[in-house]
Phi, psi and omega in degrees: 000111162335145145297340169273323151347300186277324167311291123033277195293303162307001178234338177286311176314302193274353160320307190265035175193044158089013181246120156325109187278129200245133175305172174262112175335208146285148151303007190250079150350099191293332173303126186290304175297034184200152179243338160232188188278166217198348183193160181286339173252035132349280189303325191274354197297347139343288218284013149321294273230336196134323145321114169283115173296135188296344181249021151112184180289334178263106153222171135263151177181138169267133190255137143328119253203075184233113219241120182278337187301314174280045200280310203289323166281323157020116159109354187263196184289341196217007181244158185225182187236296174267152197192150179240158193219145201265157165189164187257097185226150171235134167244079173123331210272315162201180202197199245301306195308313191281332182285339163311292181322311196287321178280315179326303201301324220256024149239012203221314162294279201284299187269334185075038167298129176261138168274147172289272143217195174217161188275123194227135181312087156320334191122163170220086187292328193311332208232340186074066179221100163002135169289152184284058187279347166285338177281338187279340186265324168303327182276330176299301173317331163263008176181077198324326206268349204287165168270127191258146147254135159225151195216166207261196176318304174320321175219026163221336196265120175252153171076179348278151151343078208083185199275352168193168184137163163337138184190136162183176177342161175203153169255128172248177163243130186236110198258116164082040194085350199245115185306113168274303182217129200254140190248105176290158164211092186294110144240025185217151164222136194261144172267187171305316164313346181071005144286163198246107192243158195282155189268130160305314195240086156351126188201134215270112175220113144273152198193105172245122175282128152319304169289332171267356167275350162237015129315326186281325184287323197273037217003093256198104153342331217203138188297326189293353164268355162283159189285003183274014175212338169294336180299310199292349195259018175231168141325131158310356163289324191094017184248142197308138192272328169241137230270154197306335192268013169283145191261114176002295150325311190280338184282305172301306155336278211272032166263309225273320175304310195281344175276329178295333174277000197257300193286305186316320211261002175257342170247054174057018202249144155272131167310116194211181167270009196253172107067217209252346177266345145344276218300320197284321183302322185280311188296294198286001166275341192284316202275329163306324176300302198297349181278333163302296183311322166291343197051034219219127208270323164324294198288095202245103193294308204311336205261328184288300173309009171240343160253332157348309185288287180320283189345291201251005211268351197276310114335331178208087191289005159309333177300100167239138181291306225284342161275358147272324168304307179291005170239356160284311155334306195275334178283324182284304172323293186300310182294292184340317179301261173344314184299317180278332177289313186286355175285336186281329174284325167318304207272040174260309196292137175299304182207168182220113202264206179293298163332264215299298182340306167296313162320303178307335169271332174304311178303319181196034121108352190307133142329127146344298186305313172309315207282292217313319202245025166240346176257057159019249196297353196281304203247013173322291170288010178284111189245152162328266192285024147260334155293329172294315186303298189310313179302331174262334169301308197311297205313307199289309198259011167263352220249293181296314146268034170260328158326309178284329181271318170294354192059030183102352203281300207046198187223098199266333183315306205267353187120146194273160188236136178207134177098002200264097161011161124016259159305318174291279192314242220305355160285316173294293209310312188289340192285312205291302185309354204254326186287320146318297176328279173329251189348317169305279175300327163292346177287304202312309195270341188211337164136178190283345177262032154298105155236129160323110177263350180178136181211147152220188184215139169229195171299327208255321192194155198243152169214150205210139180242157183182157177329076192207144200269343166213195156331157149256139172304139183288339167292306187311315166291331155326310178300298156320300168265022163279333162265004159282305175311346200271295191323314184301309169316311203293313190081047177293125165303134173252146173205155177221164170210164204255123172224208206253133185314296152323335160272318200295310172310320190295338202262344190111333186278162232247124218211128183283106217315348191242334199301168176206122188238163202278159167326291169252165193221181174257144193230094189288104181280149134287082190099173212232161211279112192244195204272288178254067162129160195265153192277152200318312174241143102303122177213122203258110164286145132317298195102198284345125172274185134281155175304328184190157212289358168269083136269327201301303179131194195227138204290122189221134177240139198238002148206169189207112185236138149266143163298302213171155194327120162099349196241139179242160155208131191244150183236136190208168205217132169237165215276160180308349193212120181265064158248354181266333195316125163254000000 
C-alpha cells in the first residue's frame, strides 16, 4: 500500500461520514506564540474556542507538518523535523464514542492492521482534572480483547499549542509499540496563568503521521524504509542518489533535511539568522557538511530535491526544483569556504564546551548539529541547551543594538531583525513599508474586508497572506502593482502618530486581525490627511518606515499562491535600487 494510496484512502473514509476535506495550511504559523505549525489542528483552534467554523462542525485534512524538538534525534526509526500529519476534527459535531469508532474502523477494518494497544488518560490531581474513564469503557465495548494501558498528564494530556488554548485527555493507538494515532478530546481550555477551565462546546483533534501509519501499513522496520523516503533516495532508474561510505544516519538526515528544505522554501522561507530561516540554514548546512564529507563527485543533494518534487508535487503543487536549487546553491556558496576551515579547526581543538562551540558557529557558520556529531568525544559533554543558551545571550545583545540604532522600534511588527547588515535593515524597512501599500491596494482592489492574515519579511522579499476565495487573475496582479507603484511614483510622506486603539480603529486604520495590541498604540499614515480626504493608508504599527514611498523602489509581486482553503498569498520584491524608479 502506497503512501498516496493511504492519503487516498484516509480522506475518502471520512468524506464519506460528513467531513469537509480542508488543504493543509503553511508551515509557516499565523499563531505568534509558535514558530512553525507543528499539528493539524492549528489552523482550526478559533472554532474550539467558539468561532464558527466556514467549514461545517466536521473536517479533515493532511496537514504539512514541522517540528524542531525533534531535530536532535533525526536519523533513529520515527523521528522527523518535516512530516505529515492526517487528522479528524469536530467542534461540536461529535466526541469521544465516535471519534473512538472512527479510528478502530479505519485501522483495524479499512487498512487491517492489528493494534497493539491503546492508551487512556489517568488523571491529574494537581489541576484537578478527572481520569478519562469513559474513553476506557468505549474501547472495552468495541473490542473486549485490546489492551488498555494508563498514563498521566505527560504521554496522555495534549495541547496547548502555544501558550494558552484548547487542551485535553487523550487516547493514543500503538501499533507494533510505536504510537500511531493520538486521539484529543479538548475539553479544557488553558490561559496564560496555566489555569484549567471547561470548553462550552467539547471538541475532537485528532493526529497520525504519515509516515509512521505507513511504516505499519508496509510493514517496513522503520519510516526510512517506506516509500515515502525510498522513492527519494534512487533515480529514476533505481540507481542510489546517496553514496555507500555515507554513514547510515547521515543518509538518513539528508533524506529527512532535503524534504524540510523543500517544503520551508515552498512556504516562502530563506535561509537567514532569524527565525524559521535559522532552522532552513541549519537543514541546508547539516546536508552541505555530508556532501564535504562523502567527497564524492556523485553526491548531488539538488538531485534528491528533484525527487522530492516528482514524490510530493502531485499533492502539494507548491513545490518548486528549481527555487530550491537556486537557494540551496547560494547558500552552499556562502558556506562551503567557512566550512572547510572550520573542520580544520575542529580537529585543532583539545575539547569543544558551549563557549568554543559557539564560536564555531559565529566563525564559520558550523551548525550544533554538526560540531556535536562530528566532534564525537570532543564534544561529548556539549548539550543543546548550552548552546541555545550561548545563542539567545548573542540574540539579546545584537537585538538591543539594532534597537538602539533604530531609536527603539526595531522591527517588531514583522518580527526582529539580528544579524543583519546595513544594507539588509533598509532593505526590510523599504520592504515593510512596500507591505502597507500592498495592503492598501488589495482593500482598493477587492473591497475593505481584505485583512492581513499574516506577513512576513526577509532581505530578499515580503510576503503577506489574506482572504480571498480564489486565484487572482494575471490582469488583477497587474493592477495591484500598478496602483502600489502609482503611490511610489507620487512620492507620499510616511508618518505616524500615538493614540488610543479605540481611535485608531475607529478612524479606519488597518490592523492584523490575531495580533493583541496595548491601550496605546502607533498609527502610521501614508500621505497626507487634508479637508477632502484621509490619506491614502493607515495602519497600526511598530514601525520602522521611510519617509516617503519613493524610498521604496519599484514594486514587482513575483508569485500569488494559496495557504489554505479561503486564504491567498502574494510574495513581492522591491528593486535595489530606488532611484531608478520611472
Amino acid at each position: 500500500m502506497t503512501s498516496k494510496k493511504i492519503r487516498e484512502l484516509f480522506l475518502d473514509f471520512f468524506k464519506q461520514r460528513g467531513h469537509a476535506i480542508v488543504p493543509s495550511s503553511s508551515l509557516i504559523s499565523d499563531d505568534p506564540s509558535v514558530l512553525f505549525t507543528t499539528a493539524g489542528m492549528q489552523q482550526f483552534k478559533p472554532y474550539y474556542l467558539g468561532e464558527k467554523s466556514p467549514y461545517g462542525k466536521n473536517v479533515v485534512s493532511i496537514q504539512k507538518c514541522f517540528r524542531t524538538s525533534d531535530i536532535d534525534a533525526v536519523g533513529d526509526e520515527s523521528h522527523l523535523t518535516f512530516f505529515e500529519m492526517l487528522g479528524n476534527f469536530s467542534f461540536g459535531g461529535y466526541f469521544k464514542e465516535k471519534a473512538i469508532e472512527y479510528a478502530y474502523e479505519f485501522l483495524a477494518k479499512k487498512l487491517k492492521l492489528k493494534i497493539g494497544y491503546v492508551s487512556v488518560f489517568d488523571g491529574d490531581k494537581e489541576n484537578n482534572i478527572p481520569p478519562d474513564e469513559e474513553s476506557e469503557k468505549i474501547w472495552e465495548k468495541i473490542d473486549g480483547d485490546i489492551e488498555i494501558r494508563k498514563a498521566g498528564k505527560k504521554d496522555n494530556f495534549w495541547g496547548p499549542t502555544g501558550e494558552e488554548g484548547p487542551c485535553g485527555p487523550t487516547t493514543e493507538i500503538y501499533i507494533n509499540g510505536v504510537e500511531i494515532w493520538n486521539i484529543v478530546f479538548n475539553e479544557y481550555c488553558k490561559d496564560k496563568e496555566g489555569k484549567f477551565t471547561k470548553l462550552k462546546t467539547p471538541g475532537v483533534d485528532t493526529g497520525m503521521g504519515l509516515e509512521r501509519l505507513a511504516m505499519a501499513a508496509q510493514n517496513k522496520p522503520t519510516i526510512f524504509e517506506t516509500d515515502l523516503f525510498t522513492d527519494m533516495a534512487v533515480d529514476e532508474l533505481g540507481q542510489p542518489l546517496i553514496p555507500d561510505e555515507l554513514p547510515f544516519r547521515a543518509k538518513r538526515v539528508t533524506l529527512d533535511h532535503a524534504r524540510g528544505i523543500a517544503f520551508l522554501i515552498a512556504d516562502g522561507v530563506f535561509p537567514s539568522n532569524k527565525d524559521a530561516g535559522y532552522v532552513l540554514r541549519r537543514l541546508m548546512r547539516r546536508i552541505i557538511t555530508y556532501e564535504q564529507i562523502a567527497n564524492n563527485p556523485s553526491f548531488d543533494v539538488k538531485k534528491i530535491f528533484h525527487r522530492v518534487t516528482q514524490k510530493y508535487g502531485e499533492f502539494y503543487p507548491d513545490l518548486d526544483f528549481a527555487d530550491t536549487s537556486r537557494l540551496f546553491d547560494e547558500e552552499d556558496v556562502k558556506f562551503t569556504a567557512a566550512l572547510k576551515q572550520g573542520l580544520k579547526e575542529m580537529d585543532k581543538a583539545e575539547f569543544i564546551d558551549a563557549d568554543i562551540a559557539f564560536d564555531f558557529y559565529q566563525s564559520y557558520g558550523l551548525p550544533y548539529e554538526i560540531i556535536k556529531e562530528l566532534g564525537k568525544e570532543k564534544a561529548k559533554k556539549l548539550t543543546r541547551e548550552d548552546f541555545d543558551e550561548k545563542f539567545k545571550k548573542h540574540q539579546e545583545i545584537s537585538r538591543a543594538g539594532l534597537d538602539k540604532k533604530f531609536g527603539g522600534h526595531g522591527l517588531k511588527e514583522d518580527g526582529e531583525i539580528t544579524d543583519a547588515s546595513d544594507d539588509e535593515k533598509q532593505k526590510l524597512i523599504r520592504l515593510h513599508t512596500a507591505t502597507h501599500l500592498l495592503h492598501q491596494a488589495l482593500a482598493d482592489l477587492f473591497g475593505n474586508e481584505i485583512k492581513q492574515m499574516g506577513s512576513d519579511i526577509n532581505p530578499e522579499r515580503l510576503r503577506f497572506d489574506f482572504p480571498f476565495g480564489r486565484k487572482l487573475t494575471a490582469g488583477e496582479i497587474v493592477e495591484l502593482e500598478t496602483i502600489v507603484n502609482q503611490k511610489i511614483k507620487e512620492n507620499l510622506p510616511i508618518r505616524f502618530e500615538e493614540k488610543s486603539k479605540e481611535e485608531a480603529v475607529s478612524e479606519g486604520a488597518k490592523a492584523f486581525f490575531r495580533a493583541k495590541y496595548p491601550d496605546r498604540v502607533k498609527v502610521y499614515s501614508i500621505g497626507h490627511s487634508t479637508d477632502s480626504g484621509q490619506a491614502y493608508s493607515k495602519e497600526i504599527c511598530n514601525g520602522p518606515h521611510v519617509k516617503n514611498t519613493a524610498e521604496i523602489g519599484r514594486f514587482k509581486i513575483i508569485k500569488e499562491e494559496a495557504v489554505s482553503a479561503g486564504v491567498r498569498r502574494i510574495k513581492a520584491v522591491v528593486e535595489e535600487k530606488p532611484d531608478e524608479l520611472s
